[in-house]
N, C-alpha and C positions, 0 to 999 in steps of 0.2 A: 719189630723183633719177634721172633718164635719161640714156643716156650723151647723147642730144641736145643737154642742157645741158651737158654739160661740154662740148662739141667749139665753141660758143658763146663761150668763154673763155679770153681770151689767159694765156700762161702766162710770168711775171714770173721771174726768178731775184733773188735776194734781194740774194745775195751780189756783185754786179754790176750790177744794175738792170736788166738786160737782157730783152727781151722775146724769148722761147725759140720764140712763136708758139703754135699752137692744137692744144689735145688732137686727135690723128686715131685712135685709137685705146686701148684698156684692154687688159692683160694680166690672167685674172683665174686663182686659184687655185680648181678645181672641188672637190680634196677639201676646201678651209674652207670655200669659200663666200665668199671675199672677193676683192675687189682688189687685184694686187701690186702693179701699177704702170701709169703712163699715158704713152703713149707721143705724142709732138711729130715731125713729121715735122721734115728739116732746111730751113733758109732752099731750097733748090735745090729743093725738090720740093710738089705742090700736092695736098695732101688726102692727103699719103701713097703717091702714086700716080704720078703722072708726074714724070720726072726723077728724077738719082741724088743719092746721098749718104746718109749713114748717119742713121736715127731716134734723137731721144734719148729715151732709157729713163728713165722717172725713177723710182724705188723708194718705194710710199707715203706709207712715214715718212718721206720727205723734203719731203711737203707740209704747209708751214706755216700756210695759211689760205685756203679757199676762200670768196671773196665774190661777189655779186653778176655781177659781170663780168671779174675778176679771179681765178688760182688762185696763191697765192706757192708758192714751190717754194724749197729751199734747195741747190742743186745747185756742188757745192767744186773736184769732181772731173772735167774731160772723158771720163772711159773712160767716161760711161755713155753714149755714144754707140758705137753698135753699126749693122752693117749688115741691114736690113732681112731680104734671105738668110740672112744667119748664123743670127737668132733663127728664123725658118721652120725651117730644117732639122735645127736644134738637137735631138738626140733627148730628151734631161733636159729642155729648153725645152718641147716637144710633148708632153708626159706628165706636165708640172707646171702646164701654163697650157693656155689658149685664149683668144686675142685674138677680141675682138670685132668 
């Protein structure tokens, strides 16, 4: 799969029903080799990019079923919403990941 496809699919919260909006982003782990998490820009900002507000981070395992058009996500907690900056200049952030 390409991140193209996911960024194509809106992201559903389960727990809520709420449509969290569309992947803009992947944080991935280079020493596994996998994906830790997909990051949703917030309702205020477009593609990640313009305007402010914090991205929600959502943590792999917390995605329950990716379909077609749809990815469910099962997210209980607000904190995983984080500011954009924070995670950039994170130094643990910047030497465990690299976003796409």
């Amino acid at each position: 799969m390409k991140i193209s496809d996911f960024q194509s699919k809106d992201v559903v919260n389960i727990v809520d029903g709420k449509k969290l909006g569309q992947i803009s982003d992947l944080e991935l782990d280079l020493r596994q080799g996998r994906i830790e998490s997909i990051v949703v820009p917030s309702p205020g900002r477009f593609f990640g990019f313009f305007g402010s507000g914090a991205d929600v981070v959502i943590p792999w395992r917390n995605i329950i079923k990716i379909g077609m058009d749809v990815v469910l996500v099962k997210v209980e907690d607000s904190r995983v919403y984080r500011n954009a900056e924070e995670a950039d200049s994170s130094p643990d952030y910047s030497q465990r990941t690299n976003r796409v």
